[in-house]
N, C-alpha and C positions, 0 to 999 in steps of 0.2 A: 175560692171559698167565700168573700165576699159577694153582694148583689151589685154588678154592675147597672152601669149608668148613663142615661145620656147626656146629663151635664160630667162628666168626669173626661177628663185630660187624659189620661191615660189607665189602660184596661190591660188585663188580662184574663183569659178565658180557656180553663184546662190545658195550661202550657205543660209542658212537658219534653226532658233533656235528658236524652240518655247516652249514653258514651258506650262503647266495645273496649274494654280493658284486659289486656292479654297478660297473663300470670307466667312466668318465668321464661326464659330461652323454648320450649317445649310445650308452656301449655297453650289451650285454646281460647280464644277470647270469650268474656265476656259480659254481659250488660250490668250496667252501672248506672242508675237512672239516679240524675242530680237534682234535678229540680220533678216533682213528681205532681201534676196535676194541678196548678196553682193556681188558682182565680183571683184577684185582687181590682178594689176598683178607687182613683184618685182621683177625686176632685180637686178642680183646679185653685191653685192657693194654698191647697192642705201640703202635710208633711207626715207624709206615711213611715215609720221608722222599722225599718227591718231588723230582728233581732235572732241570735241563735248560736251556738258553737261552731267553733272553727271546724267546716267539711261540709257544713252541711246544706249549704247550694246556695248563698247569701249572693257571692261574685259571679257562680253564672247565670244567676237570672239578673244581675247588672250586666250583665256581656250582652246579653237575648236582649233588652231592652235597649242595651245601645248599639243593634242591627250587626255586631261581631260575633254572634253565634246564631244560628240558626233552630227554633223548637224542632225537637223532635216531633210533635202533636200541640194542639191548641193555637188560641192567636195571641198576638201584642196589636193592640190600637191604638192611635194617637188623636184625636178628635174623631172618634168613630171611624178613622181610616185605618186598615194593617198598613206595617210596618213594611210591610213583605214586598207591598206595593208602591212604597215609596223609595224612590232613587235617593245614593248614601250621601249627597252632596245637600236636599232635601230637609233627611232627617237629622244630619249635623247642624242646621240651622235650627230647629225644634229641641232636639236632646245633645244636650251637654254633661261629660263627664268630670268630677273632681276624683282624686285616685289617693290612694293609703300618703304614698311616701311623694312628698313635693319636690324629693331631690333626683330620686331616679325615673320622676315621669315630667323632669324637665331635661332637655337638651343642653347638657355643660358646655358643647362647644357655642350656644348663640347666644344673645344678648337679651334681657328682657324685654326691649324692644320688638326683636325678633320673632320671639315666644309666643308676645301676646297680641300680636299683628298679624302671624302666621294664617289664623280663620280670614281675616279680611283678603288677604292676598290671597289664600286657597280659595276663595270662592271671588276676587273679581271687584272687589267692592273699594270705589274709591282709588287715588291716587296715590303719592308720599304723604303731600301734605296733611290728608284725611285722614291718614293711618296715625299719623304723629300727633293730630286732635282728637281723636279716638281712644291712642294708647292713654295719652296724659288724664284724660276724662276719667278711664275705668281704673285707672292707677289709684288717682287723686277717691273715686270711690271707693277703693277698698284700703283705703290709709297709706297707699304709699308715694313718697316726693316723688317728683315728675323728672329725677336727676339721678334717679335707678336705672334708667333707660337703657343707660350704656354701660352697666356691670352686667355681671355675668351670674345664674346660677350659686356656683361655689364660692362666693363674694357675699354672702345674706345670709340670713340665720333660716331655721326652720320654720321659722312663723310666717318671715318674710316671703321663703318662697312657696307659702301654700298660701297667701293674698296672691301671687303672681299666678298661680293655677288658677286660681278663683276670677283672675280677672280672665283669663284669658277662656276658662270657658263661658264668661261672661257677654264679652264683645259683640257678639253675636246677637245678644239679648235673645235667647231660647227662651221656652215654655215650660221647658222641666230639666233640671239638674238631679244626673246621679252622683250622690255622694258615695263612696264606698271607703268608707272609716276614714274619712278626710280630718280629724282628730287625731289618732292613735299613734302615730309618729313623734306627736308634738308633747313637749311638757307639758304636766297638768294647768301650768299658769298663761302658756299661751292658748291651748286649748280652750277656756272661755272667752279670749280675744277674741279666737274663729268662731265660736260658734256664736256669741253674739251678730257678728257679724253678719256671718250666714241667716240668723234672724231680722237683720236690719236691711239687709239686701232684699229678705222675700216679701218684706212690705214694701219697698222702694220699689222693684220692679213686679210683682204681682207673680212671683216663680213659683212651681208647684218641686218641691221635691221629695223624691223616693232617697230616705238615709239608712245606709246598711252599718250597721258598727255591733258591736259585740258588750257595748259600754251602757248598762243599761240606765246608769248616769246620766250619760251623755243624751239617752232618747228620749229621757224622761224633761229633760233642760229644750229640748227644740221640737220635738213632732207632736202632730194631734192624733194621732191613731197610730197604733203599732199592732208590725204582724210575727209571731213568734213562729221562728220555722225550725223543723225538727227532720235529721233523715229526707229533706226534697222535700216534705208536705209544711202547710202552713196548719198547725194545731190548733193557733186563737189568734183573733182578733178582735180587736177593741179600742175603745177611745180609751188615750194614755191616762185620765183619770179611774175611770174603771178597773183598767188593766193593773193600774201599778196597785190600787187601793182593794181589790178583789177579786184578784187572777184564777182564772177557772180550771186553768190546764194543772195537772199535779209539774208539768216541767217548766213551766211558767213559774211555777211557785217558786221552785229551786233552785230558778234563776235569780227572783228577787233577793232569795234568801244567801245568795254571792255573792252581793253589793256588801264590799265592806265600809265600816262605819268608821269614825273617828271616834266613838265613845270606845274611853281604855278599860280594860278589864277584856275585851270582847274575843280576843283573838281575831283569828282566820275563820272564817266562817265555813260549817260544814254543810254542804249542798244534800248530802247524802247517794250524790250521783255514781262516785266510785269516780275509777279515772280514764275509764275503759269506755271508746267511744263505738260505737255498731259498727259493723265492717258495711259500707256503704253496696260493695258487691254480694253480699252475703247477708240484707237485712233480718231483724228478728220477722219472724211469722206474728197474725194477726198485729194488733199495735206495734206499731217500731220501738214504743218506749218501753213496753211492759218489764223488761229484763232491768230496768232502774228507776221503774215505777213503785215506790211501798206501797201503792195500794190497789196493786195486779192482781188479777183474780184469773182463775183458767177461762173465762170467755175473752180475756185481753192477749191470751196467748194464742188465742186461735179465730179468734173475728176483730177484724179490723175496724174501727167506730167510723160513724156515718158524722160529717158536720151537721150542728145542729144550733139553732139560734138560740144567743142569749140576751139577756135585756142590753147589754153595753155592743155586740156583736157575734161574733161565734167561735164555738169549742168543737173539738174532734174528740170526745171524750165518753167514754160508756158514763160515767157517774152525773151525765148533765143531757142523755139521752131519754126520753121520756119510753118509749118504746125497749128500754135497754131491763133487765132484769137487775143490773149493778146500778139502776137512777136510783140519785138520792137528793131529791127535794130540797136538804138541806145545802146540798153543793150546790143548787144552782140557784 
């Protein structure tokens, strides 16, 4: 949905994942498309922040991107190269993943030592000694004593062991890290720890990353562009000023308008979304949102909108399509 680039790190181009989902003991399979035609383009440095409800293809288009799942159609590029074509030993040196929960995407039975040395010895690089001026270097980078070494996992708090992730998909010094809500496990108060951090790391080593979280908090504290993805498609994108300060997508909006506040009197805030999310095998016809869209009209229930560019980036939206009979001037 974006214009790709050839200064940008990493590309995609009409990606597309679709799955064969078979309905009871009896029935017949069938398709599930998770990720639905998704174009994005990341220049190197930036911090793209993926946003969207739980289901709706945030994780596998972080699996396609970190070479664990295969598109069904479309490419993934890493410096103008597919992905397809590089060998997996390769693009672990390039893309690195950080994962939700630090405790069950660490090995309880090995030692941090172990953990965050494991890339060096999987690919060959260096000796003991090297690995042990290695580990203490990215330790000591991401705040922690060089005398963690030899605990374990289940011996550290949750902060702790999501620095220990962090270093160890660090090591390698990649090009681009997938974060995939590398916050949402953690209390609110560690949570600005990391994510500082994760700030202070992408200027120290020059890392471009793709962050997927649900927190629209949290995208708005680290990335410069965020891409709102709805049902597989990506709806809008824009730079995070734009986006947060005059969101063009009516689901965009509803988003913002979830962010709860600390100002009291407020309550819960009401999205107007309902609670009922699209059955992903069975989406709605024309737009996927229209059934919790207020401002669906019968061409949203039966023509699908075309992306269309706006001054901060683009919308998939009939009210900001010039050609659309629902354009309204003043939405866009």
């Amino acid at each position: 949905m974006s214009k790709v680039s050839a200064s940008a790190v990493l590309e995609l181009r009409g990606v597309t994942k679709t799955y064969h989902v078979k309905q009871g003991l009896f029935g017949t399979a069938r398709p599930l498309t998770a990720v639905n035609d998704v174009s994005l383009s990341l220049p190197r440095g930036e911090v793209l922040g993926l946003v969207g409800e739980s289901g709706c293809g945030k994780s596998t288009l972080a699996k396609i991107l970190l070479g664990l799942e295969a598109p069904t159609a479309g490419q993934v590029l890493v410096d103008g190269e597919e992905i397809g074509a590089q060998d997996r030993m390769t693009l672990a040196r390039r893309i690195q993943p950080i994962f939700q929960d630090p405790y069950s995407s660490l090995n309880p039975r090995k030692s941090i030592f172990d953990i965050v040395s494991l890339p060096l010895r999987v690919h060959g690089i260096g000796d003991r000694a090297h690995w042990e001026k290695e580990v203490r270097s990215i330790l000591d980078i991401v705040g922690l004593p060089a005398r963690v070494m030899n605990t374990f996992p289940s011996q550290m708090s949750g902060g702790q062991r999501q620095r220990v992730a962090i270093a160890r998909a660090l090591i390698m010094k990649p090009e681009i890290v997938i974060c995939d809500e590398p916050t949402s496990a953690l209390d609110v108060s560690v949570q600005s720890q990391i994510l500082n951090l994760l700030g202070d790391l992408r200027s120290e080593f020059g890392l471009t990353y793709l962050f997927i979280s649900h927190d629209l908090a949290v995208v708005e504290h680290l990335a410069t562009r965020v891409a709102v993805m709805y049902l597989g498609r990506i709806v809008e994108e824009a730079g995070v000023a734009g986006l947060f300060d005059e969101a063009a997508h009516p689901y965009t909006q509803a988003l913002l308008k979830s962010v709860l506040t600390p100002e009291p009197g407020l309550g819960v805030p009401d999205t107007q979304l309902g609670m009922a999310y699209p059955n992903p095998i069975d989406p709605p016809s024309g737009c996927h949102f229209h059934p919790r869209c207020p401002m669906a009209t019968e061409l949203c229930k039966t023509t699908a909108p075309r992306p269309v560019e706006t001054p901060g980036g683009r919308v998939e939206c009939h009210l900001h399509d010039p050609e659309s009979p629902m354009h309204n001037p003043k939405a866009a």
